[in-house]
C-alpha positions as CSV (number, residue, x, y, z in Angstrom):
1,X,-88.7,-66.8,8.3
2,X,-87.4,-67.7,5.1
3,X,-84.1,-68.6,5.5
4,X,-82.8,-65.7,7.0
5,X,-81.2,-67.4,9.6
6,X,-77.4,-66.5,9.2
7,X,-75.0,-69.2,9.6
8,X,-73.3,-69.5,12.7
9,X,-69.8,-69.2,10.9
10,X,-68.7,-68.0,7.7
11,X,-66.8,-70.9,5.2
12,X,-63.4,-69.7,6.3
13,X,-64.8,-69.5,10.3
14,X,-65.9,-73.0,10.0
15,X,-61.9,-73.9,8.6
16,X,-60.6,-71.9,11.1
17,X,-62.9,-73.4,13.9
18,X,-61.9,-77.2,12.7
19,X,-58.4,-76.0,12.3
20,X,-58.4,-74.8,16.1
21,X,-60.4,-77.6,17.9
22,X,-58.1,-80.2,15.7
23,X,-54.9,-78.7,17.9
24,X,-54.1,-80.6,20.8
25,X,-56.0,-78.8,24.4
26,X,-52.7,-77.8,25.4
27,X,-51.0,-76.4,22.2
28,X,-50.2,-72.8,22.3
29,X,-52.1,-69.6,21.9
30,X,-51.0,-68.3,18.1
31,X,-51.5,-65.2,16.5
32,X,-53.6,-64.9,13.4
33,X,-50.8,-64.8,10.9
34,X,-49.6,-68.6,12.1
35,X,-52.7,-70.0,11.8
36,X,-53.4,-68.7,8.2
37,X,-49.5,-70.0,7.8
38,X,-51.1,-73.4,9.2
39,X,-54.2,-73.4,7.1
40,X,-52.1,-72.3,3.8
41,X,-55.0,-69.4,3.6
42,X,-54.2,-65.4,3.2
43,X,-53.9,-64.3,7.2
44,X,-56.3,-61.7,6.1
45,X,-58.8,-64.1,5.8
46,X,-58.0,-65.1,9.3
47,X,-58.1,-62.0,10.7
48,X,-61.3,-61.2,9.3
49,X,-62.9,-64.6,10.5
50,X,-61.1,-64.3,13.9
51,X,-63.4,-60.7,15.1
52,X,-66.4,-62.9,14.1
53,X,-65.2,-65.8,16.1
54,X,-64.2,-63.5,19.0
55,X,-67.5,-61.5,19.4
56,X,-69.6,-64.7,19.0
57,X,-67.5,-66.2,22.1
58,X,-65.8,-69.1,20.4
59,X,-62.3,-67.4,20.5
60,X,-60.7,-65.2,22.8
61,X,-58.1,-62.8,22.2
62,X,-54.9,-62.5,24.7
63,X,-52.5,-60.0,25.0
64,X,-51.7,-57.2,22.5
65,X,-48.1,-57.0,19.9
66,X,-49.1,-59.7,18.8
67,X,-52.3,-60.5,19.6
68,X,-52.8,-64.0,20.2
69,X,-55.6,-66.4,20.0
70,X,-57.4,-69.1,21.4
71,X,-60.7,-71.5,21.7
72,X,-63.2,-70.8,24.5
73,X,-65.0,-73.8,26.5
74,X,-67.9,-72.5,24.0
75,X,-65.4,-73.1,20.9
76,X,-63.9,-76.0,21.7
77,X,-67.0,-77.6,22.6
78,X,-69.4,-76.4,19.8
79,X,-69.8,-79.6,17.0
80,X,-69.3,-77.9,13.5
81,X,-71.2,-79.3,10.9
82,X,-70.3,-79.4,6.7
């Protein structure tokens, strides 16, 4: 095994993640767009980092128009490292 290991998140899943678990437990669900907004980052970047976070269980996704977002036990627990 030389290396192959793939990170557990991408850069912008990691800035995503921190963003996230830095929210208060009881702060609102928010769609992708806001927390690109938040993060000052295109919300396509979100996006694209959120089906990653989703199908590795640190996120889940509620509701539909709009879909909105937020951490799992998993997420909010996990320590990210630099």
């Amino acid at each position: 095994d030389k290396g192959e290991d793939k990170p557990l998140f991408t850069d912008n899943g990691k800035l995503v993640m921190k963003y996230l678990q830095s929210l208060p437990a009881d702060a609102p669900m928010m769609t992708s767009k806001t927390i690109a907004e938040n993060m000052f980052v295109s919300s396509r970047s979100v996006s694209g980092s959120m089906r990653k976070l989703c199908s590795d269980g640190f996120v889940e996704k509620i509701g539909k128009e709009p879909v909105m977002y937020a951490l799992t036990d998993n997420g909010r627990n996990i320590v990210i490292e630099d």
